[in-house]
C-alpha positions, 0 to 999 in steps of 0.5 A: 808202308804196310797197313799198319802203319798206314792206319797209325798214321791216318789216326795220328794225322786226323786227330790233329787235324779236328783239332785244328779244324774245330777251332780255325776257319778256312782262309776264304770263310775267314776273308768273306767274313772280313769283308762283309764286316766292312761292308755293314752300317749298322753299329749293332751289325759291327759289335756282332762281327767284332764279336765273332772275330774276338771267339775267333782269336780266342780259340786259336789262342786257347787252342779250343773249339770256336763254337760250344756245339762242335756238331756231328762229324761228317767225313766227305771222301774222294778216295782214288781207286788206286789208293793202296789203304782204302780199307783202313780208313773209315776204321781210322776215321771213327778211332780219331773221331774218338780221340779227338773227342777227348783230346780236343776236347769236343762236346759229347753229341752222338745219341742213338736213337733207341736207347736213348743215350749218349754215347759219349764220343762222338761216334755210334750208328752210322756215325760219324757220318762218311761219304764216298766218292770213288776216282776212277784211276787216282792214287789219292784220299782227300778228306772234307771234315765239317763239323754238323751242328744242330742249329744250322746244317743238320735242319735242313730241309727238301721237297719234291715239286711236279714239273707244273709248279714250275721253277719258281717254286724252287725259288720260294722254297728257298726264300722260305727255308732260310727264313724260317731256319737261317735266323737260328743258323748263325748267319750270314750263312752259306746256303747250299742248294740241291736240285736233282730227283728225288729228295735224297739226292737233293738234300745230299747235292745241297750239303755238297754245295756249302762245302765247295769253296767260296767264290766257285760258280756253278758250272752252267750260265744259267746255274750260275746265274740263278746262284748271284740272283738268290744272294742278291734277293736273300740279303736284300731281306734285311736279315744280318748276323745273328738274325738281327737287321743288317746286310748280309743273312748270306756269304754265298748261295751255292748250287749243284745239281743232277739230271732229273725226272721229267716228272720232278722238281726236287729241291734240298737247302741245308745251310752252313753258319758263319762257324762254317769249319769245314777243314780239307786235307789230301793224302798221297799214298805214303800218307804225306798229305798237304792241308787245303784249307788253312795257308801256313797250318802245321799239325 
């Protein structure tokens, strides 16, 4: 396959697939979901839920977007150095960012800064959003697509704490952060978590940590540990779907973390809502791919 025809094929693929991830969430979102529904008391806290579900079959139905704000895109890439078409994939991702904007149809969100108006296809400085991760060796391209709206990832919050402050600073300012911003964010959320250095590379760390799948662990006990210890402590504030008085404010607390300096503590929580639409799909060099996501789904 010359380029080309690899770049056509990308496009193609990738227009299809925001179609499909704007409207349907992935299999393990839509099974926690399930089971916290059944897990809620309160009747209040069970018309949320039905309602969720029923926006749910009616997107799949009418083939739209499951939430008016269709967000920013944000491409996360794992491509392999082996992968014969890396140049002609971030052109391929802002053309069916493109498309899919009329063809989806999405909402028009992309303003840039200075001039102050929209551009009216999702794309614009820097714009949508992508993120490298090189394999060294490999000969694939899996795409993480997630749909950033304003109400819950794109708030997200980071600071920088001295080594004497201690880790439970970590704790509080995460306790904080989803009570100040979860309530907006649709819950019950998926909470990401980043510990690392400095404050970019804890906000980026937090945004891959709502994207990894749900019932994954951090690699380390005590990470581990400290992930079931901040789910358990978030939803026994009593905060349910839609901010209102229930059970769960969070399907799961997810952290990754880096090596630090010995003289910071960084921190990053974004936070992903019950809309959580993060789509994966994998290329191999032909461009045959295989969706991840979503079991029986054909584009």
């Amino acid at each position: 396959m010359n380029k080309t025809e690899a770049k056509q094929a990308l496009m193609d693929t990738m227009e299809k697939f925001l179609a499909l991830a704007s409207r349907r969430l992935p299999d393990d979102v839509y099974e926690k979901l399930t089971e916290l529904r059944d897990k809620e008391t309160s009747p209040m806290q069970k018309v949320i839920y039905d309602a969720y579900f029923q926006n749910l079959e009616e997107a799949e139905k009418l083939k739209r977007p499951s939430c008016q704000d269709t967000g920013q895109l944000h491409y996360y890439i794992k491509a392999g150095t082996a992968f014969p078409h890396l140049d002609i994939v971030e052109e391929s991702l802002q053309e069916a960012t493109k498309r899919a904007t009329m063809s989806v149809p999405l909402r028009q969100n992309t303003i840039n800064y200075f001039e102050e108006k929209n551009t009216g296809d999702n794309t614009g400085e820097r714009i949508p959003w992508i993120n490298w991760d090189i394999v060294s060796g490999g000969d694939e391209l899996e795409i993480i697509v997630y749909f950033a709206g304003g109400g819950c990832c794109l708030p997200g919050k980071a600071q920088v704490f001295k080594p004497s402050d201690g880790y439970g600073a970590i704790v509080k300012y995460v306790f904080e952060a989803v009570a100040d911003l979860g309530i907006n964010a649709c819950p019950p959320l998926i909470v990401g978590v980043g510990l690392g250095q400095n404050v970019e590379n804890a906000a980026l760390l937090s945004k891959k940590a709502y994207l990894r799948p749900l019932g994954t662990h951090h690699p380390h006990p005590k990470g581990a540990r400290l992930e079931k210890e901040l789910l358990e402590g978030l939803n026994a504030l009593g905060i349910g779907a839609q901010g209102m008085r229930g059970e769960n404010v969070a399907m799961a607390v997810h952290i990754e973390s880096s090596g630090r300096h010995p003289a910071t503590l960084a921190v990053g929580v974004n936070m992903a809502c019950y809309a959580h639409r993060r789509g994966v799909i994998r290329f191999q060099k032909d461009m045959s791919y295989e969706i991840l996501t979503y079991r029986g789904a054909q584009l």
